[in-house]
C-alpha atoms as an extended CHARMM CRD file, in Angstrom:
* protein
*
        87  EXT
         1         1  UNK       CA              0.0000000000        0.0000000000        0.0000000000  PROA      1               0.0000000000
         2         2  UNK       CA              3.0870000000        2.2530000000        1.0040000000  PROA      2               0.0000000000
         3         3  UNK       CA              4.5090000000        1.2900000000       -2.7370000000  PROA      3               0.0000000000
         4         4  UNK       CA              0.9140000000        3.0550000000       -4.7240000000  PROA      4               0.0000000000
         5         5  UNK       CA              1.1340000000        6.0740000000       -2.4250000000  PROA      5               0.0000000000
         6         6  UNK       CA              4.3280000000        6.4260000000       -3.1120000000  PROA      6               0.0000000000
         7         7  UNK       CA              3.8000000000        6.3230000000       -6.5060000000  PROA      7               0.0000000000
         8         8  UNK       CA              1.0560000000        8.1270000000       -6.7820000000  PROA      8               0.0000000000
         9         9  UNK       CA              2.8700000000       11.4720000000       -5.3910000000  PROA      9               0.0000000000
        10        10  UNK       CA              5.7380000000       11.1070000000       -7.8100000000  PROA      10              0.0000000000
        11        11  UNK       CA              2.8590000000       10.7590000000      -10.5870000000  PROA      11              0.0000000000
        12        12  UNK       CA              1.0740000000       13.8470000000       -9.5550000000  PROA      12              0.0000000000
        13        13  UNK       CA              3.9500000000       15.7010000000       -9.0610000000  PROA      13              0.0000000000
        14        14  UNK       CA              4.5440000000       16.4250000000       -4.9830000000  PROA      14              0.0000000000
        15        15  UNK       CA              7.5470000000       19.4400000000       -5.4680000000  PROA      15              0.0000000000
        16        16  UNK       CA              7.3580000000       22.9220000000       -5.5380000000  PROA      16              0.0000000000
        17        17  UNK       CA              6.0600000000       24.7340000000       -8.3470000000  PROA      17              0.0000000000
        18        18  UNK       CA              8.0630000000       26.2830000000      -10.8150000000  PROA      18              0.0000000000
        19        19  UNK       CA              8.3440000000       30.0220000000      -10.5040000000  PROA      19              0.0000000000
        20        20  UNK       CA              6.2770000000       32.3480000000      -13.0840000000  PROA      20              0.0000000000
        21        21  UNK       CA              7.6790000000       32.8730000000      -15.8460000000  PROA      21              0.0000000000
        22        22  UNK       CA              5.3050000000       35.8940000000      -16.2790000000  PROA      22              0.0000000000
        23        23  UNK       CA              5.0390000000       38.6260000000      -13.3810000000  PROA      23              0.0000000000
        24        24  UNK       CA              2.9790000000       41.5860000000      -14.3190000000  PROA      24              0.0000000000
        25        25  UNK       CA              4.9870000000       44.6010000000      -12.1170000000  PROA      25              0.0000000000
        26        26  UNK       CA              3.5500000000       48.0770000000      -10.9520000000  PROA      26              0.0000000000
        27        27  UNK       CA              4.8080000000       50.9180000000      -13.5190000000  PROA      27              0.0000000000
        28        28  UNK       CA              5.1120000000       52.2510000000       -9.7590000000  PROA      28              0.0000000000
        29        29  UNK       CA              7.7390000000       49.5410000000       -9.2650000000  PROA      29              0.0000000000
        30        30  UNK       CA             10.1540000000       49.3500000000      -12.1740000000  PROA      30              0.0000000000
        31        31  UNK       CA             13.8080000000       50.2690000000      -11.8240000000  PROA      31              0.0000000000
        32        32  UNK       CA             14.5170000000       54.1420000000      -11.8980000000  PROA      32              0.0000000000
        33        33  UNK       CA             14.5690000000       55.3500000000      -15.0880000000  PROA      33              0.0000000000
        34        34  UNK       CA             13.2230000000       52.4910000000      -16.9760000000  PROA      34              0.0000000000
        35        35  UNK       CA              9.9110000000       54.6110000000      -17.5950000000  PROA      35              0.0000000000
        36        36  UNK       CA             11.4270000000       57.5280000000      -18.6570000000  PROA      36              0.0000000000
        37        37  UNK       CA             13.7650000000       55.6620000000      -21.3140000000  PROA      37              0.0000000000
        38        38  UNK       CA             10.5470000000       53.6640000000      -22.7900000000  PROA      38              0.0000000000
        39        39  UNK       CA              8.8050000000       57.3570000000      -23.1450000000  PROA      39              0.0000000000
        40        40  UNK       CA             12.1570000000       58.5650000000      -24.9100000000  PROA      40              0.0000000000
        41        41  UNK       CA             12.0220000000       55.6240000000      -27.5380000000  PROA      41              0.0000000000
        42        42  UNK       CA              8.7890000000       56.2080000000      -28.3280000000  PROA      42              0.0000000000
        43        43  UNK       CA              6.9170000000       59.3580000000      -27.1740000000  PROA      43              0.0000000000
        44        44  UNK       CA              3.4370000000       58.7040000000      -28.7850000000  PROA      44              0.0000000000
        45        45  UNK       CA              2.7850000000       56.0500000000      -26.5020000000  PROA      45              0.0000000000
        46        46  UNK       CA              0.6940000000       55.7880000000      -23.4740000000  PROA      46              0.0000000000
        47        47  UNK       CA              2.8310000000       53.1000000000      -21.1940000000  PROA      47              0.0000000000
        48        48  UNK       CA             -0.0390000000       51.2750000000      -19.2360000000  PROA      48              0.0000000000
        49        49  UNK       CA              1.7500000000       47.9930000000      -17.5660000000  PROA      49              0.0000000000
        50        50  UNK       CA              4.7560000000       45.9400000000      -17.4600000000  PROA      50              0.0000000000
        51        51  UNK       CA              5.9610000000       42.0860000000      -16.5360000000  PROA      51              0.0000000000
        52        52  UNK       CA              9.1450000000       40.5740000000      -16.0430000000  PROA      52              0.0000000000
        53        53  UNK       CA             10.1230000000       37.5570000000      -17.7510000000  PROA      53              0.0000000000
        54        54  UNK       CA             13.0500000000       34.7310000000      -18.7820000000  PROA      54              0.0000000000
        55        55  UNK       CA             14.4110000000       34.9990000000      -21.9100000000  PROA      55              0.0000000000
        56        56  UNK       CA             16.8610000000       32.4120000000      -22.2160000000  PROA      56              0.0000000000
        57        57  UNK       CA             17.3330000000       32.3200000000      -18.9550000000  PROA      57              0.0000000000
        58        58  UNK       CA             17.6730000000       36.0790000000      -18.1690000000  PROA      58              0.0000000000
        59        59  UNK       CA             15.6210000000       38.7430000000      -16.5330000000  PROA      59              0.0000000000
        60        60  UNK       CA             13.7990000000       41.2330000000      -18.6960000000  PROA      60              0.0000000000
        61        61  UNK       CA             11.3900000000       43.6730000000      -18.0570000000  PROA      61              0.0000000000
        62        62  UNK       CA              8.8020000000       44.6570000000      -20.6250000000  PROA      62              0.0000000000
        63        63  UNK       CA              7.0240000000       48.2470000000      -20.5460000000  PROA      63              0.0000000000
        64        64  UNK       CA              3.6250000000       48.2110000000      -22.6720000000  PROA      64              0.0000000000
        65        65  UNK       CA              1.4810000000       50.8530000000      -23.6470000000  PROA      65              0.0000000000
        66        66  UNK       CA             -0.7160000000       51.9010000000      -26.7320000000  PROA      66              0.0000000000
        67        67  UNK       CA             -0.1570000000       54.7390000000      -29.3710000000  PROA      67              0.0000000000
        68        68  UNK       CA             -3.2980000000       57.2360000000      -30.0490000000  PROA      68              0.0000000000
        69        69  UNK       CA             -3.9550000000       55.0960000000      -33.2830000000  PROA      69              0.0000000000
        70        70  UNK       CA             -4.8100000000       51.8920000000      -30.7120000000  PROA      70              0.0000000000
        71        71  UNK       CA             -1.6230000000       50.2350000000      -31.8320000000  PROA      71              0.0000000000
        72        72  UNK       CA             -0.0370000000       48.1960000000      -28.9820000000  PROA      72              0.0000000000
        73        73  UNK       CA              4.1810000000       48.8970000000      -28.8220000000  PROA      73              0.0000000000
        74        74  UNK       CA              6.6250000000       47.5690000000      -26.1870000000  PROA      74              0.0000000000
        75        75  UNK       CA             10.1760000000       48.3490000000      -25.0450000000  PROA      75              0.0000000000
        76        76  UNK       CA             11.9630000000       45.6540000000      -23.1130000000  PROA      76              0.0000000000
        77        77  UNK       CA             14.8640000000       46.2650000000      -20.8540000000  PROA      77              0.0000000000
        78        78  UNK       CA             17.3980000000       43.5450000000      -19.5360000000  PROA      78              0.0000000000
        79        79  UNK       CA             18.1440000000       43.6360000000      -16.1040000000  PROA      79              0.0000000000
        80        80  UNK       CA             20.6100000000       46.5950000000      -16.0730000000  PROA      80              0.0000000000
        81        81  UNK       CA             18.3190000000       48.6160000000      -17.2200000000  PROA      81              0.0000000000
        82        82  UNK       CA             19.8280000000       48.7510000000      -20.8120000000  PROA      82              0.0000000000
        83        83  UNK       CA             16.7250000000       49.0300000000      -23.5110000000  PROA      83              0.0000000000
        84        84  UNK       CA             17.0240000000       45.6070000000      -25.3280000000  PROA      84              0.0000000000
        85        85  UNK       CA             14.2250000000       45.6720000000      -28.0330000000  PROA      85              0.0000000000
        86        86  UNK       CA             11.7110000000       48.1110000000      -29.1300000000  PROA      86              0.0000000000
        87        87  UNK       CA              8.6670000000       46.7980000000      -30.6600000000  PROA      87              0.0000000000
């Protein structure tokens, strides 16, 4: 009986769960200046939220927000701050 408990926890998985890979983060909460850099690459845009994320196994922070014509942009930031990719 032992044995099928046992097993049945290794089956179901018993560990700790994996962290998110996906945080949404406060605008409030970002690093210093990582706001103001995202409104400097693209000035049109209203910057509503942000996550952090892994990318290959790294930190990065993406900033969203929409432009007046509805279109969504994004500026992500590695974990220096350092603007990484504007979309």
């Amino acid at each position: 009986m032992r044995y099928l408990i046992c097993l049945s926890f290794l089956l179901c998985g018993c560990g700790a769960q994996p962290a998110p890979t996906n945080v949404n983060v406060p605008l409030a909460e970002l690093a210093p200046g990582m706001l103001d850099a995202a409104k400097k690459k693209l000035p049109d845009v209203t910057f509503d939220s942000a996550r952090k994320k892994k990318v290959k196994g790294e930190e990065v922070f993406e900033i969203r927000g929409k432009q007046p014509n509805g279109k969504i942009r994004e500026v992500e930031f590695n974990s220096a701050g350092v603007v990484i990719e504007v979309e």
